[in-house]
C-alpha positions, 0 to 999 in steps of 0.5 A, a space after each residue: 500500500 505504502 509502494 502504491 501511494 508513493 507511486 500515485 503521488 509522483 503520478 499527480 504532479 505529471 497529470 496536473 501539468 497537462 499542456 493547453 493543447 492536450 486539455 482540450 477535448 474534442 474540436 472547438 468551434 469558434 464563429 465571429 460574425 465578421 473579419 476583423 473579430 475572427 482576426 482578433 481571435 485567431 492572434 489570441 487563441 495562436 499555437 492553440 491545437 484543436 480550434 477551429 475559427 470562422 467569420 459570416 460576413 463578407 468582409 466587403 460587405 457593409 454589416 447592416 446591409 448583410 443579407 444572411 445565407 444557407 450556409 451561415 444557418 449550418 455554420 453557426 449551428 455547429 458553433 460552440 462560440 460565437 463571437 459578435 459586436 453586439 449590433 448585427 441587425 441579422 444575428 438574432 434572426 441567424 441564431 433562431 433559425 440555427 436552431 443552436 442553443 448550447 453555445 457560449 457568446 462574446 458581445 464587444 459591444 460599446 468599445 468604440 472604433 477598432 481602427 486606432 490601435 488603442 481601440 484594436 486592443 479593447 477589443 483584444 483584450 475583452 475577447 481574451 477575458 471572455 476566452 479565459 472564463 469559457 476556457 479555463 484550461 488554455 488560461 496561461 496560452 491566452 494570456 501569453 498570445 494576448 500580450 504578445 499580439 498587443 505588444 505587435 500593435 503598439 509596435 505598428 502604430 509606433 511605426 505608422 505615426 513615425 511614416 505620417 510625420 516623415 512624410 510631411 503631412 501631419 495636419 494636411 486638411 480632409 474631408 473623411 466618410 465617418 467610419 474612417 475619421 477617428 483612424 485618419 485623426 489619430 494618424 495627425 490628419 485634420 478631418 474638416 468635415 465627415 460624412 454619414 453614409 451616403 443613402 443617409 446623405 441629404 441634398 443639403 449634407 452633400 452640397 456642404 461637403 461639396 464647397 468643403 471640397 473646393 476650398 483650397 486647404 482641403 487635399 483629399 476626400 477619404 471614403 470607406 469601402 464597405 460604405 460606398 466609394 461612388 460618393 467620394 469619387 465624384 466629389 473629388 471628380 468635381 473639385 480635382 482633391 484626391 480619392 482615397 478608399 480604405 477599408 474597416 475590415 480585414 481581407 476586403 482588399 488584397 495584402 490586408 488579411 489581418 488587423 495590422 495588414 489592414 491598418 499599414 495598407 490604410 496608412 500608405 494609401 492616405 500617404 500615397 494619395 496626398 502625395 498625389 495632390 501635392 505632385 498634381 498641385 505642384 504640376 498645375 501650379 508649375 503650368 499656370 506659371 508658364 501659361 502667365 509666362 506666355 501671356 505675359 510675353 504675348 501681351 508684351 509682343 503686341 503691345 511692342 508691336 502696337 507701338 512698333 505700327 505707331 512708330 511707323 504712321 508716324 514716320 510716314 505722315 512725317 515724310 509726306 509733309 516733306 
C-alpha cells in the first residue's frame, strides 16, 4: 500500500501539468460574425491545437446591409462560440433559425472604433477575458498570445505615426466618410468635415461637403469601402482633391488579411494619395506659371508691336509733309 501511494503521488504532479493543447477535448468551434473579430481571435487563441475559427460576413460587405445565407444557418449551428459586436441587425434572426442553443457568446459591444490601435486592443483584450472564463484550461496560452499580439500593435502604430510625420503631412486638411475619421485623426490628419453614409446623405449634407471640397486647404476626400466609394469619387471628380478608399475590415482588399495588414495598407494609401495632390498641385501650379509666362510675353509682343505700327504712321505722315 505504502509502494502504491508513493507511486500515485509522483503520478499527480505529471497529470496536473497537462499542456493547453492536450486539455482540450474534442474540436472547438469558434464563429465571429465578421473579419476583423475572427482576426482578433485567431492572434489570441495562436499555437492553440484543436480550434477551429470562422467569420459570416463578407468582409466587403457593409454589416447592416448583410443579407444572411444557407450556409451561415449550418455554420453557426455547429458553433460552440460565437463571437459578435453586439449590433448585427441579422444575428438574432441567424441564431433562431440555427436552431443552436448550447453555445457560449462574446458581445464587444460599446468599445468604440477598432481602427486606432488603442481601440484594436479593447477589443483584444475583452475577447481574451471572455476566452479565459469559457476556457479555463488554455488560461496561461491566452494570456501569453494576448500580450504578445498587443505588444505587435503598439509596435505598428509606433511605426505608422513615425511614416505620417516623415512624410510631411501631419495636419494636411480632409474631408473623411465617418467610419474612417477617428483612424485618419489619430494618424495627425485634420478631418474638416465627415460624412454619414451616403443613402443617409441629404441634398443639403452633400452640397456642404461639396464647397468643403473646393476650398483650397482641403487635399483629399477619404471614403470607406464597405460604405460606398461612388460618393467620394465624384466629389473629388468635381473639385480635382484626391480619392482615397480604405477599408474597416480585414481581407476586403488584397495584402490586408489581418488587423495590422489592414491598418499599414490604410496608412500608405492616405500617404500615397496626398502625395498625389501635392505632385498634381505642384504640376498645375508649375503650368499656370508658364501659361502667365506666355501671356505675359504675348501681351508684351503686341503691345511692342502696337507701338512698333505707331512708330511707323508716324514716320510716314512725317515724310509726306516733306
Amino acid at each position: 500500500m505504502l509502494i502504491l501511494l508513493a507511486i500515485l503521488i509522483l503520478l499527480l504532479p505529471s497529470t496536473l501539468a497537462t499542456s493547453d493543447n492536450e486539455v482540450v477535448s474534442g474540436n472547438i468551434e469558434i464563429v465571429c460574425t465578421n473579419s476583423i473579430l475572427a482576426d482578433f481571435t485567431v492572434n489570441v487563441l495562436k499555437n492553440v491545437s484543436d480550434v477551429t475559427i470562422e467569420y459570416i460576413m463578407p468582409p466587403g460587405v457593409c454589416p447592416a446591409h448583410f443579407d444572411v445565407r444557407p450556409s451561415d444557418i449550418s455554420l453557426i449551428a455547429s458553433a460552440d462560440i460565437v463571437v459578435s459586436l453586439g449590433w448585427e441587425p441579422w444575428l438574432a434572426g441567424l441564431l433562431n433559425s440555427s436552431g443552436n442553443v448550447g453555445y457560449s457568446e462574446i458581445i464587444c459591444s460599446g468599445l468604440g472604433p477598432w481602427n486606432i490601435p488603442n481601440g484594436a486592443i479593447k477589443y483584444v483584450e475583452k475577447i481574451s477575458s471572455e476566452l479565459t472564463s469559457i476556457l479555463p484550461e488554455l488560461n496561461n496560452t491566452i494570456q501569453q498570445n494576448t500580450e504578445e499580439y498587443i505588444e505587435a500593435i503598439n509596435e505598428t502604430a509606433e511605426q505608422l505615426k513615425t511614416l505620417v510625420n516623415a512624410s510631411g503631412y501631419i495636419g494636411k486638411n480632409v474631408i473623411c466618410m465617418q467610419w474612417q475619421k477617428s483612424f485618419v485623426e489619430w494618424l495627425g490628419f485634420n478631418v474638416t468635415i465627415s460624412y454619414a453614409p451616403p443613402e443617409r446623405l441629404s441634398t443639403q449634407d452633400m452640397l456642404n461637403i461639396s464647397n468643403v471640397a473646393k476650398s483650397k486647404d482641403v487635399c483629399a476626400i477619404i471614403d470607406n469601402l464597405q460604405s460606398g466609394t461612388d460618393f467620394g469619387a465624384n466629389i473629388a471628380s468635381e473639385s480635382g482633391i484626391s480619392h482615397i478608399i480604405l477599408t474597416n475590415f480585414p481581407g476586403a482588399i488584397p495584402g490586408t488579411d489581418t488587423y495590422i495588414d489592414m491598418i499599414k495598407y490604410n496608412t500608405n494609401q492616405l500617404i500615397s494619395g496626398i502625395s498625389s495632390f501635392e505632385y498634381k498641385k505642384g504640376e498645375i501650379s508649375n503650368l499656370l506659371s508658364q501659361i502667365s509666362a506666355v501671356e505675359f510675353q504675348r501681351n508684351l509682343s503686341i503691345v511692342a508691336a502696337a507701338i512698333l505700327a505707331l512708330i511707323a504712321i508716324i514716320l510716314a505722315v512725317l515724310y509726306k509733309k516733306k
